[in-house]
BAPATOR-161822 format. One line per 4 residues: for each residue x, y, z of N, C-alpha, C. Coordinates in Angstrom, 1 decimal. Each point is the difference from the previous one (the first is absolute). Layout:
<sites>
X/Y/Z/X/Y/Z/X/Y/Z | ...
</sites>
This chain:
<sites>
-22.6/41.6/-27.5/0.8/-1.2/0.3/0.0/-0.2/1.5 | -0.1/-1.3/0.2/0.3/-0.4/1.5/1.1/0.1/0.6 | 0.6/0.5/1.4/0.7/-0.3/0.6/0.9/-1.6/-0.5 | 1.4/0.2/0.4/0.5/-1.0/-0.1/1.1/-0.1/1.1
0.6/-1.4/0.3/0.7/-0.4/1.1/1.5/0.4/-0.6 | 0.8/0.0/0.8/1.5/0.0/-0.2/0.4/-0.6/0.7 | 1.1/-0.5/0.0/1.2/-1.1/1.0/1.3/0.7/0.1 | 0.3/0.6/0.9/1.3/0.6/0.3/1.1/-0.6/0.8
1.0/-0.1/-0.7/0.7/-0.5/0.7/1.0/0.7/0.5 | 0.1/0.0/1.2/1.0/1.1/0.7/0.9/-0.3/0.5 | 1.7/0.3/0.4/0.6/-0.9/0.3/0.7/0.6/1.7 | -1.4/1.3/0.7/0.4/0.0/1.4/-0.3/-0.7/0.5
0.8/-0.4/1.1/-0.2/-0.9/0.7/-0.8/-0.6/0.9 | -0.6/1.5/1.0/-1.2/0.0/0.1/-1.5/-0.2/-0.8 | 0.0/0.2/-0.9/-0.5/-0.3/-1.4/0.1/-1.8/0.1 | 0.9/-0.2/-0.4/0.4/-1.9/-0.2/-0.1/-0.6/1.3
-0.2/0.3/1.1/-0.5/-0.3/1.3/-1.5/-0.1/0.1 | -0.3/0.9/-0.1/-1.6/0.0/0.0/-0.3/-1.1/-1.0 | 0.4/0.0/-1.1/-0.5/-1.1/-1.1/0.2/-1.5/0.4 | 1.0/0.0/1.0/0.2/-1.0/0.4/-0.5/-0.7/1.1
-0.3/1.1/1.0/-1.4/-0.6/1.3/-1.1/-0.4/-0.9 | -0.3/0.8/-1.1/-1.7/-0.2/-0.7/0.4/-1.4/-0.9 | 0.8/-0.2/-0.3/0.3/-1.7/-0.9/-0.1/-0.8/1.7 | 0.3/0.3/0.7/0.2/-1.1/0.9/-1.5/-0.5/0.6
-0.6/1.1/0.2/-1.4/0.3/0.4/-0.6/-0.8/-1.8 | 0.2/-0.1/-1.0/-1.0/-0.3/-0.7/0.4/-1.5/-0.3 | 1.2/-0.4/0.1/0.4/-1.6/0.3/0.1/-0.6/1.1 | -0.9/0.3/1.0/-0.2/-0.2/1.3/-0.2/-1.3/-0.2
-1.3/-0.6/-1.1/-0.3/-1.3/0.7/0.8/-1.0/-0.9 | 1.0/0.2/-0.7/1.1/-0.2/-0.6/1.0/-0.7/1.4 | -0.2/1.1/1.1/1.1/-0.2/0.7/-0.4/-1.1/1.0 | -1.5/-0.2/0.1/-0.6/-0.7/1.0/0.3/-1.2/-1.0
-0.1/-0.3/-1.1/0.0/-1.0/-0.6/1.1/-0.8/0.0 | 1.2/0.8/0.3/1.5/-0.1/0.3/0.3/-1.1/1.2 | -1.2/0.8/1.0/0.4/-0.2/1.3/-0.6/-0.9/0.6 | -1.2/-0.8/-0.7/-0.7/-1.7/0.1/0.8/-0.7/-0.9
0.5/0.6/-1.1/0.9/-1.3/0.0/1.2/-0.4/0.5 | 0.7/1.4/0.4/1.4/-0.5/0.8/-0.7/-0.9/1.3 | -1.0/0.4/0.6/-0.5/-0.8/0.7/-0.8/-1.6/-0.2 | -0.3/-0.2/-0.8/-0.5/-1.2/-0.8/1.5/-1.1/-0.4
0.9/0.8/-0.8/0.9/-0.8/0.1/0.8/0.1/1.0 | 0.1/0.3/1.1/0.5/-0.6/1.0/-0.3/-0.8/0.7 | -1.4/-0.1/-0.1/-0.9/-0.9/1.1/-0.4/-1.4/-0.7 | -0.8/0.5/-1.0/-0.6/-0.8/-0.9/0.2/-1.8/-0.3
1.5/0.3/-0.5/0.2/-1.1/-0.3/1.3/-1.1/1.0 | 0.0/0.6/1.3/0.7/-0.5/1.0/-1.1/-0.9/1.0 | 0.9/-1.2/0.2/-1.1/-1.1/0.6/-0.1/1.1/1.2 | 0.8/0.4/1.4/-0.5/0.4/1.2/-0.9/1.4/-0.1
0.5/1.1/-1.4/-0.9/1.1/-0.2/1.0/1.3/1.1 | -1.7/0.6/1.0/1.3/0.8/0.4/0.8/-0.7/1.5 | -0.3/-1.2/-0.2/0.9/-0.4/1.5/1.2/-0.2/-0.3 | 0.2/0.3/-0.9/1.7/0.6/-0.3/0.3/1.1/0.7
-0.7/0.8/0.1/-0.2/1.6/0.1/0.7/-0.5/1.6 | -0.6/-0.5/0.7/0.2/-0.3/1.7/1.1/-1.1/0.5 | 0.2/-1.1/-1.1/0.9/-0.9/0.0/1.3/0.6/-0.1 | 0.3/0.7/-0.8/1.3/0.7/-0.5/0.5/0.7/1.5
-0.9/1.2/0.4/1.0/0.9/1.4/-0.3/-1.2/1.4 | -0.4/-1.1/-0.2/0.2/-0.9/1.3/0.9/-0.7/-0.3 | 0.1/-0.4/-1.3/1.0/-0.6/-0.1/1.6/0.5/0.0 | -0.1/1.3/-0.6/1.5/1.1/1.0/0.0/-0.3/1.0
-1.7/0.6/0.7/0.5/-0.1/1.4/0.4/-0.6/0.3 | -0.2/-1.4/-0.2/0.9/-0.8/1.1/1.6/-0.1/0.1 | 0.0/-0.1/-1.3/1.4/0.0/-0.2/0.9/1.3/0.4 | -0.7/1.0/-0.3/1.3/1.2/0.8/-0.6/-0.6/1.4
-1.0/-0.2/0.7/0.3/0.2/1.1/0.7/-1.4/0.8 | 0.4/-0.7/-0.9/0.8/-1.4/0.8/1.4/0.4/-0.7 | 0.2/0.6/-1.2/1.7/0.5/-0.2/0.2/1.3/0.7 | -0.4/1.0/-0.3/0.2/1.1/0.6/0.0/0.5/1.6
-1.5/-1.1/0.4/-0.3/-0.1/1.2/1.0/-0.5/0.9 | -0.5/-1.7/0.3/0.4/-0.4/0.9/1.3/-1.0/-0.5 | 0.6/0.8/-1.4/1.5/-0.6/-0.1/1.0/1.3/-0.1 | -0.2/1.0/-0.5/0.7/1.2/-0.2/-0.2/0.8/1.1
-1.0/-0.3/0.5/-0.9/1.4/1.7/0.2/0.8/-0.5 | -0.8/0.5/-1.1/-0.5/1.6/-0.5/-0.6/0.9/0.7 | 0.2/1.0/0.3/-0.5/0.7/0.6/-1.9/0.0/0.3 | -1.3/0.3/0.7/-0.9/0.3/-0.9/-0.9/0.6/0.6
0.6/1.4/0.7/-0.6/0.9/0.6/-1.1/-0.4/0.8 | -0.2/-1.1/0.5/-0.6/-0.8/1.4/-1.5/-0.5/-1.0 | 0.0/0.2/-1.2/-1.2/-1.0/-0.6/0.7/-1.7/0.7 | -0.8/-0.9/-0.3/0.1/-1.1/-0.8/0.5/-0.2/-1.5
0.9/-0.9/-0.2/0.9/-0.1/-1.2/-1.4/-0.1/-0.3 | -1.5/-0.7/-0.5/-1.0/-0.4/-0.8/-0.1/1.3/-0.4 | -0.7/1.0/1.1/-0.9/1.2/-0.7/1.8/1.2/-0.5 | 0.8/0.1/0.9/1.7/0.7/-0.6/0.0/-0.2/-1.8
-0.4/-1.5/-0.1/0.6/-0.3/-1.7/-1.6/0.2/-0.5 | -0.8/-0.6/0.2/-1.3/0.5/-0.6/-0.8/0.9/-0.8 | 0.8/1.4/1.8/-0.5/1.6/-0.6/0.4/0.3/-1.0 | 1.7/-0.2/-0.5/0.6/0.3/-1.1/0.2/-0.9/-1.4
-0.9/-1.3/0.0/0.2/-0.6/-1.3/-1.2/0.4/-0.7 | -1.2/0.1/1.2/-1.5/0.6/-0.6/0.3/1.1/-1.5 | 0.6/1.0/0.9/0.0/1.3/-1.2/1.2/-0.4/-0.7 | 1.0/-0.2/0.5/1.1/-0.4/-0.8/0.0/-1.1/-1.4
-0.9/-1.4/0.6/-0.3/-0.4/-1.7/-1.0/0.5/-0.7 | -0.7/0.6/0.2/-1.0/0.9/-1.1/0.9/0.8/-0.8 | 0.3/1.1/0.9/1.3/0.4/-0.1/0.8/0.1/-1.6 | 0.5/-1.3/0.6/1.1/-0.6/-0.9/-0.2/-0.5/-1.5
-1.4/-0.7/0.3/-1.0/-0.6/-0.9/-0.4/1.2/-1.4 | -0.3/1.0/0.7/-1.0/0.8/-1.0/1.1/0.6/-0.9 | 1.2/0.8/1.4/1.1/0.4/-0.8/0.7/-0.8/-1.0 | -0.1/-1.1/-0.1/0.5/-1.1/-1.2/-0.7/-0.5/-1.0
-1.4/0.0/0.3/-0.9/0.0/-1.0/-0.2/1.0/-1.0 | 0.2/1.3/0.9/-0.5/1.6/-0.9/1.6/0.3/-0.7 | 1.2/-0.7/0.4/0.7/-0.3/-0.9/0.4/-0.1/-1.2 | -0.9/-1.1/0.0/0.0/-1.0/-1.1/-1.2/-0.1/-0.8
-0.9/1.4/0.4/-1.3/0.1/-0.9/0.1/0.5/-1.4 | 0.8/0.5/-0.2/0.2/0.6/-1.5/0.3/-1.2/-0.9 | 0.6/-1.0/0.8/0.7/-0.8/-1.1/-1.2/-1.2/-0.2 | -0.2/-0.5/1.1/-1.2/-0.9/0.3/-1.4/0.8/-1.3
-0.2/1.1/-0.1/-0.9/0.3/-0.8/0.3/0.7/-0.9 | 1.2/-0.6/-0.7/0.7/0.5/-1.4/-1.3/0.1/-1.2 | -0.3/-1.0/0.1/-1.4/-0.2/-1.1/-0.7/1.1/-0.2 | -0.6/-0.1/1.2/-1.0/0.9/0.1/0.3/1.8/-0.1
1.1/0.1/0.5/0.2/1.5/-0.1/0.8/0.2/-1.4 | 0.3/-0.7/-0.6/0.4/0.3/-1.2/-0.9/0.2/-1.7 | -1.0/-0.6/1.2/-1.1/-0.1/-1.5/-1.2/1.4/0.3 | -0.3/0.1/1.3/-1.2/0.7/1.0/0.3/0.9/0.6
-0.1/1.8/-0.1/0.0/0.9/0.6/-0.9/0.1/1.3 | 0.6/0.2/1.2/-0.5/0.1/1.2/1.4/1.0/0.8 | -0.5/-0.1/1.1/0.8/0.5/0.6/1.1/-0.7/1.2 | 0.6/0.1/-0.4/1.4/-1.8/0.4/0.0/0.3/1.6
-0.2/0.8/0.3/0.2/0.1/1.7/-1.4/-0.9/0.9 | -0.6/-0.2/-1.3/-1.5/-1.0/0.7/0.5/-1.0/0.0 | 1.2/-1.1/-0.7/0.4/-1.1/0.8/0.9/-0.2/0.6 | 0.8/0.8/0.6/0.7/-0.3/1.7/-0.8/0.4/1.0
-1.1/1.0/-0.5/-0.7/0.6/1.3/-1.2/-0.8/0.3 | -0.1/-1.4/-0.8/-1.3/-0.6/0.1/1.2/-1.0/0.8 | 0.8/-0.5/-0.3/0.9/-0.8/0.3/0.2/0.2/1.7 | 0.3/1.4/0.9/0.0/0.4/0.9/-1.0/0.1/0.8
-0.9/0.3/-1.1/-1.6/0.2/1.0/-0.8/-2.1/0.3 | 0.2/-0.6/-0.8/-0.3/-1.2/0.1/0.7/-1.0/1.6 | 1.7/0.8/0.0/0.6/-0.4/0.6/-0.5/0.0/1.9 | -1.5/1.0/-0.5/-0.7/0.7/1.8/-0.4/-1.5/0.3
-0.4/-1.0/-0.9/-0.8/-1.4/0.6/1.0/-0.7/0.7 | 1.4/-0.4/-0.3/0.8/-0.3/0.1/-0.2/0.7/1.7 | 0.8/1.1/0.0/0.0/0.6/1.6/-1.5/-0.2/0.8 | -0.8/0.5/-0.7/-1.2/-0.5/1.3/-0.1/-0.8/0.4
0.3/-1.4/-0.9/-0.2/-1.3/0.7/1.0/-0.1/1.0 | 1.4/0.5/-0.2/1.3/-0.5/1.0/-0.5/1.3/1.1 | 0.1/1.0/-0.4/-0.8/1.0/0.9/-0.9/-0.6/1.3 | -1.2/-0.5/-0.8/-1.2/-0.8/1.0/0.9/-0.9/1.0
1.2/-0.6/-0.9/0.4/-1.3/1.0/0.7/0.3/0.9 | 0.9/1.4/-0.1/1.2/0.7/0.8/-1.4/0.0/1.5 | -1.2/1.1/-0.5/-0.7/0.2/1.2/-0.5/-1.1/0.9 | -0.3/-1.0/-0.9/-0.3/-1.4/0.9/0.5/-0.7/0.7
1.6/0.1/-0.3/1.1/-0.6/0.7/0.1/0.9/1.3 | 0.2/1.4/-0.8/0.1/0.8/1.5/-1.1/-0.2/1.2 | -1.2/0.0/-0.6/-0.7/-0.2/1.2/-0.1/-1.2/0.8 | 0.3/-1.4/-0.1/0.2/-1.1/0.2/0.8/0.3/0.9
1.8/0.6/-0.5/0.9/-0.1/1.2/-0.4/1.5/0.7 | -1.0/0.8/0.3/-0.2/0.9/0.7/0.9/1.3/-0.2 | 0.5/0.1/-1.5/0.7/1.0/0.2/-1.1/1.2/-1.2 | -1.0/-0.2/-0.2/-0.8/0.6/-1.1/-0.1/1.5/0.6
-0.3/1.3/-0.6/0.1/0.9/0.5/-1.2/0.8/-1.0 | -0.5/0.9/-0.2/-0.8/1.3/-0.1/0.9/0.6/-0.8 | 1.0/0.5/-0.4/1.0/0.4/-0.4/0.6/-0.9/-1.2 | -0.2/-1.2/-0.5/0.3/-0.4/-1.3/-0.9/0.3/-0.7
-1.5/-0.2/0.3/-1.1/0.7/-0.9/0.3/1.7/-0.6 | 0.3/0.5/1.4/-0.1/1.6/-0.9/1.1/0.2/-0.5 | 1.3/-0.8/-0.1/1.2/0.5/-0.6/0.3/-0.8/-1.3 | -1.1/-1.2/-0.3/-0.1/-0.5/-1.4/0.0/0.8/-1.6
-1.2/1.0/0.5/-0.2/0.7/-1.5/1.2/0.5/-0.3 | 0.7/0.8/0.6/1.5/1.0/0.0/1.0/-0.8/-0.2 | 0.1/-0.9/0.6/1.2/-1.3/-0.3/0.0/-0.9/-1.4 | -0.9/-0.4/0.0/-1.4/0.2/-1.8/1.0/1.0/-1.3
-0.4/1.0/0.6/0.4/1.4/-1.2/1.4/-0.1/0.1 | 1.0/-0.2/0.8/1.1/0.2/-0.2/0.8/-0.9/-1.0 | -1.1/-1.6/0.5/0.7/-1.2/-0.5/-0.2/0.0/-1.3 | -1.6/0.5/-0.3/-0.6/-0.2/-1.8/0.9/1.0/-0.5
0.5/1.4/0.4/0.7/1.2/-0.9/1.2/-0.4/0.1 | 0.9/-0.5/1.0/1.6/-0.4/-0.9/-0.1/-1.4/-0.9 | -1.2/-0.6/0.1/-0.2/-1.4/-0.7/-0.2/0.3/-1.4 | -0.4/1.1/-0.3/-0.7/0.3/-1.7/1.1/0.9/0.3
0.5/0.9/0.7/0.9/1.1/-1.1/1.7/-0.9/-0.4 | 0.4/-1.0/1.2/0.3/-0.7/-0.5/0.3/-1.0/-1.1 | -1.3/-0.1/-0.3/-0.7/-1.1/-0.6/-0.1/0.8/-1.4 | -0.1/1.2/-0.6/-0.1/0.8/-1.3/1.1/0.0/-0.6
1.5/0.3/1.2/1.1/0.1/-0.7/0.7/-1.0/0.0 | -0.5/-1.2/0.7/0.5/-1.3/-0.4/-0.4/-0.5/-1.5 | -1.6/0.4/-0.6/-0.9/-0.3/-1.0/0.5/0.4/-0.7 | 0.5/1.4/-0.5/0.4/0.5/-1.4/1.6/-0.1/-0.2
0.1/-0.4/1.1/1.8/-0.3/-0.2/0.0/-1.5/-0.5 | -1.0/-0.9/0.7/0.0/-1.5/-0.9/-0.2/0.2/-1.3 | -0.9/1.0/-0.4/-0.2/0.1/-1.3/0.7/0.1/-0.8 | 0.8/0.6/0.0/1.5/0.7/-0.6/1.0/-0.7/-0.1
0.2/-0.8/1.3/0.9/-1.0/0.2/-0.1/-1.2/0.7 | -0.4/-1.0/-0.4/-0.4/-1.3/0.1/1.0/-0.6/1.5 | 0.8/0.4/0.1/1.1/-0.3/1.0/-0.3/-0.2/1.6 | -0.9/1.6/-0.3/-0.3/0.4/1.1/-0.6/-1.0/1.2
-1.1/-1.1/-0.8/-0.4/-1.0/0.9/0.7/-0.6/0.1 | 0.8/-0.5/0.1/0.9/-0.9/0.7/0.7/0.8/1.1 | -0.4/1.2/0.0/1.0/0.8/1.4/-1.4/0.4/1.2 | -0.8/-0.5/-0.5/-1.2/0.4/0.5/-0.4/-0.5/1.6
0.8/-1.8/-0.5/-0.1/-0.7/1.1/0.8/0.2/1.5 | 1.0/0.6/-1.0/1.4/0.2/0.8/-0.5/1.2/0.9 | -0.4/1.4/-0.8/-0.4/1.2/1.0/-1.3/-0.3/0.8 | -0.6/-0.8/-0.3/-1.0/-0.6/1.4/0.3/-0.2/1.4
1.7/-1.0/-0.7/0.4/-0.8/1.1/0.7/1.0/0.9 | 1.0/1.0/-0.7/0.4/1.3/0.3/-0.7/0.7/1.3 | -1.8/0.3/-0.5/-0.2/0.8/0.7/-0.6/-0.8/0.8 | -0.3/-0.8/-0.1/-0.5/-1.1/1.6/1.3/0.2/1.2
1.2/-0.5/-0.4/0.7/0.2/0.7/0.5/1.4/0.5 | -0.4/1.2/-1.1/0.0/1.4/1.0/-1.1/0.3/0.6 | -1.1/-1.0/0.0/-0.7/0.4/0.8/-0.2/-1.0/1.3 | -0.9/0.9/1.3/-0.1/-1.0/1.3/-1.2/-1.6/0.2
0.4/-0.4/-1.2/-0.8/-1.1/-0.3/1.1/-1.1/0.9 | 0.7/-0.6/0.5/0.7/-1.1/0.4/0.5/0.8/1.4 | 0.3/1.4/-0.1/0.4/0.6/1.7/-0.7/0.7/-0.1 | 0.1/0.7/1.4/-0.5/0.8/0.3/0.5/1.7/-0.1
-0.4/1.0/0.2/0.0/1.8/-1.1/1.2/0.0/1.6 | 0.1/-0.6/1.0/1.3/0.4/0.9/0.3/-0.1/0.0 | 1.1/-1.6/-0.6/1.1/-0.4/-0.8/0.7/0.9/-0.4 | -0.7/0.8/-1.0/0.8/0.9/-1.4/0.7/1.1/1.2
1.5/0.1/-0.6/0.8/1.5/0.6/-0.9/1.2/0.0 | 0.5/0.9/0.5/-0.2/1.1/0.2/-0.6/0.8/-1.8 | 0.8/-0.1/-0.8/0.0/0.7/-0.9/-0.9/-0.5/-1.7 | -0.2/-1.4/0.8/-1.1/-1.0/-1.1/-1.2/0.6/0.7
-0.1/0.2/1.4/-1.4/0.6/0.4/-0.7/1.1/0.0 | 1.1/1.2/-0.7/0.2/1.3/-0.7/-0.5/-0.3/-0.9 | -0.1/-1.0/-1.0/-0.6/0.0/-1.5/-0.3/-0.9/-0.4 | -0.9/-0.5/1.2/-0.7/-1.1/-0.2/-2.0/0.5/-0.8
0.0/0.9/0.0/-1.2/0.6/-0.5/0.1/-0.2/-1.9 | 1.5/0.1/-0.3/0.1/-0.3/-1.2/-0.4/-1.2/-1.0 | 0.1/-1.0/1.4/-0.5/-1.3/-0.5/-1.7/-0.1/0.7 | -1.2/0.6/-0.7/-1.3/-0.2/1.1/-0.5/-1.3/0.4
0.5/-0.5/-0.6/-0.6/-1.8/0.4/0.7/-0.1/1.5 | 1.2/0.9/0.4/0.8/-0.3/1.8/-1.3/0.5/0.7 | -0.8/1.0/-0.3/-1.0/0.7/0.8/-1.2/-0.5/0.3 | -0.1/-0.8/-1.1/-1.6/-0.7/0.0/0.5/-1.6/0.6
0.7/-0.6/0.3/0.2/-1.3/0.2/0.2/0.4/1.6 | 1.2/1.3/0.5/-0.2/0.5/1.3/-1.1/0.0/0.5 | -0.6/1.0/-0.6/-1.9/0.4/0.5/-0.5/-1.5/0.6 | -0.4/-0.5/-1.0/-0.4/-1.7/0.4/0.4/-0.2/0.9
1.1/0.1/0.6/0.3/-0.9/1.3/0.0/1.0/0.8 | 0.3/0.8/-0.3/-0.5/1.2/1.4/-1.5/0.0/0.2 | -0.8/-0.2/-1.0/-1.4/0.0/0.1/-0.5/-1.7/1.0 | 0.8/-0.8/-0.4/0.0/-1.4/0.7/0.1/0.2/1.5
1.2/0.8/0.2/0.6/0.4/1.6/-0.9/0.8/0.7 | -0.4/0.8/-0.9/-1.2/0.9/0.9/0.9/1.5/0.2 | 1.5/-0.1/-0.3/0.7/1.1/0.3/-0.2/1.3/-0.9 | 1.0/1.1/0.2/-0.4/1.3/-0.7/0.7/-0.3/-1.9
-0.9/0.9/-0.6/1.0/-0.2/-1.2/1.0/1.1/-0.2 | 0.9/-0.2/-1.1/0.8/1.0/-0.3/-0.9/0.7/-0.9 | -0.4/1.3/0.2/-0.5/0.9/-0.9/0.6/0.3/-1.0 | 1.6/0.6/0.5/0.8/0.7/-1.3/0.4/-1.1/-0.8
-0.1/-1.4/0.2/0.9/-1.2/-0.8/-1.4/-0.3/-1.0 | -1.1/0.1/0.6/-1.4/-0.3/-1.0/-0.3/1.1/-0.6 | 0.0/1.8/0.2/0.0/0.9/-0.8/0.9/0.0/-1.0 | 1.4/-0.2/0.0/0.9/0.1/-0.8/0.0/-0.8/-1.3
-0.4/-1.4/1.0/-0.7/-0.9/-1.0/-1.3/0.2/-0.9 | -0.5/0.1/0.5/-1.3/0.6/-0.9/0.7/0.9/-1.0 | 0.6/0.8/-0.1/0.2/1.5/-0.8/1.3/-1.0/-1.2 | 0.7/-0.2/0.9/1.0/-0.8/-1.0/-0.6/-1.3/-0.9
-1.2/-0.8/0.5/-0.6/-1.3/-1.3/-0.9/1.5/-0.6 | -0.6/0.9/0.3/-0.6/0.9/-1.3/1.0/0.5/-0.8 | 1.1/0.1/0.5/1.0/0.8/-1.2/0.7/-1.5/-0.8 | 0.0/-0.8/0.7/0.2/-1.3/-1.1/-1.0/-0.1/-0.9
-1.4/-0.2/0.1/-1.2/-0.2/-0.5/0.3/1.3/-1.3 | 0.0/1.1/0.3/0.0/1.2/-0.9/1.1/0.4/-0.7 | 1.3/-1.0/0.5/0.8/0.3/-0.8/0.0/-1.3/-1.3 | -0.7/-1.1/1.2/0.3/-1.0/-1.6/-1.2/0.0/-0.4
-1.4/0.5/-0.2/-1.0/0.8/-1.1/0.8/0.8/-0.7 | 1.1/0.8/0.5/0.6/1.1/-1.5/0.8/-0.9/-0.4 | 1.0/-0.9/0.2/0.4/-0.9/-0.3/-0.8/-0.6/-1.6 | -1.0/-0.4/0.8/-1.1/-1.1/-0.6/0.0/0.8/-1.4
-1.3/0.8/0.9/-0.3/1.2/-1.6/0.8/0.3/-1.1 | 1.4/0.1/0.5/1.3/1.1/-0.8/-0.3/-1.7/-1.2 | -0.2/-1.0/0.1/0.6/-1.2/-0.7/-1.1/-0.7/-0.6 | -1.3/0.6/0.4/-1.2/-0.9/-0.3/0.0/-0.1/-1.7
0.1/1.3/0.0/-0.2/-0.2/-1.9/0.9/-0.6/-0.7 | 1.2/-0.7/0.3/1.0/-0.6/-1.0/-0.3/-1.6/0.9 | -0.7/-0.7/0.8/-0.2/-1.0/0.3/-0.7/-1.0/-0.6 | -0.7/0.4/-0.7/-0.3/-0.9/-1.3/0.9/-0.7/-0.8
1.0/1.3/-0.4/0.3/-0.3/-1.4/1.0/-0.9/0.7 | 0.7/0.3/1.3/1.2/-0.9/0.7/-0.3/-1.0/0.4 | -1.4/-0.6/0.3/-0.8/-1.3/-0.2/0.1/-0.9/-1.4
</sites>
């Protein structure tokens, strides 16, 4: 008699881990297929396309920098109110964008995951990774402006990729335990808008990181989007950065990322049926 296969199902965790890189790896182009269309329908069927993408943070800009600017005199660490509000709506509405989308992906693809075994973390993570077009293009525009008013620097290129990782890992780990909590409870989106608005305002998107007391700038790494919006304009200024406020950061969006993947995981298999 021949050899025959078996299927074990084990329930270490290590064990269910590994099964779970190798599903992600074999629904790969699953995930790409995720991730032209979140991009298709955003573009697709809008008359300007992505001049939205560039329309939208000029269009802040102007306006914080004629309220905040030259009617409130906000502080703006010696930028120009243009590139001051610019550096931080760039990453800030991606940002904001992906984290509200990856949201609201479980519910948005009720259909489909209720009928079709996959691996559910392929649509917020296609949702996040789609969200890179979005930044490149405001990205491109941040560096274009900067070099225009002469403040462009050598130093926003190399501190992009790392500013990158901090913003994509609290955006999805965020973004997991927003997803399976909508699942569960429908509610949740409607509070979704609200904790956006929340953390815009805890973060240095409208002032500047010198504003905040003494003790907001103690744990300010908590929030990593204060450190990547910083960076930016320190990178604008040509000055030193904070090391310990961008290490901390970094370490603190991976423990968000890895805490809302166990989040995610602990919930994936009853999201169906809560669909």
């Amino acid at each position: 008699m021949g050899a025959t296969s078996a299927t074990v199902i084990s329930a270490d965790r290590h064990e269910r881990l590994r099964q779970f890189l190798l599903d992600l790896w074999e629904y790969r182009e699953l995930f790409y297929t995720f991730l032209l269309r979140d991009l298709k329908v955003r573009y697709k069927q809008t008359a300007l396309g992505v001049i939205w993408v560039v329309i939208q943070p000029l269009f802040m800009m102007g306006a914080f920098s004629m309220i905040f600017g030259r009617v409130a005199q906000m502080p703006h660490d010696e930028l120009p109110y243009t590139l001051f509000y610019l550096a931080a709506l760039v990453p800030w509405n991606t940002f904001a964008a992906s984290l509200s989308q990856s949201a609201l992906s479980m519910e948005a693809n009720a259909q489909l995951i209720s009928k079709v075994y996959f691996p559910r973390f392929v649509v917020p993570g296609a949702i996040v990774f789609s969200s890179f077009v979005d930044f490149a293009i405001g990205w491109a525009m941040l560096n274009l402006v900067a070099v225009v008013m002469g403040y462009w620097h050598w130093t926003l290129l190399a501190m992009t990729p790392l500013l990158v990782l901090i913003q994509s890992a609290m955006a999805i780990g965020f973004g997991l335990v927003l997803a399976a909590l909508n699942a569960q409870y429908r509610d949740v989106k409607h509070a979704i808008s609200f904790l956006v608005q929340v953390l815009m305002l805890c973060t240095p998107v409208i002032y500047p990181m010198s504003r905040l007391p003494w003790w907001a700038k103690q744990v300010a790494f908590l929030n990593p989007m204060a450190a990547v919006i910083t960076t930016y304009r320190a990178a604008l200024q040509g000055v030193a950065f904070d090391w310990p406020l961008i290490g901390l950061s970094l370490l603190a969006s991976l423990v968000y990322l890895a805490g809302g993947f166990w989040f995610f995981r602990k919930r994936e298999s009853r999201i169906a049926d809560l669909l």
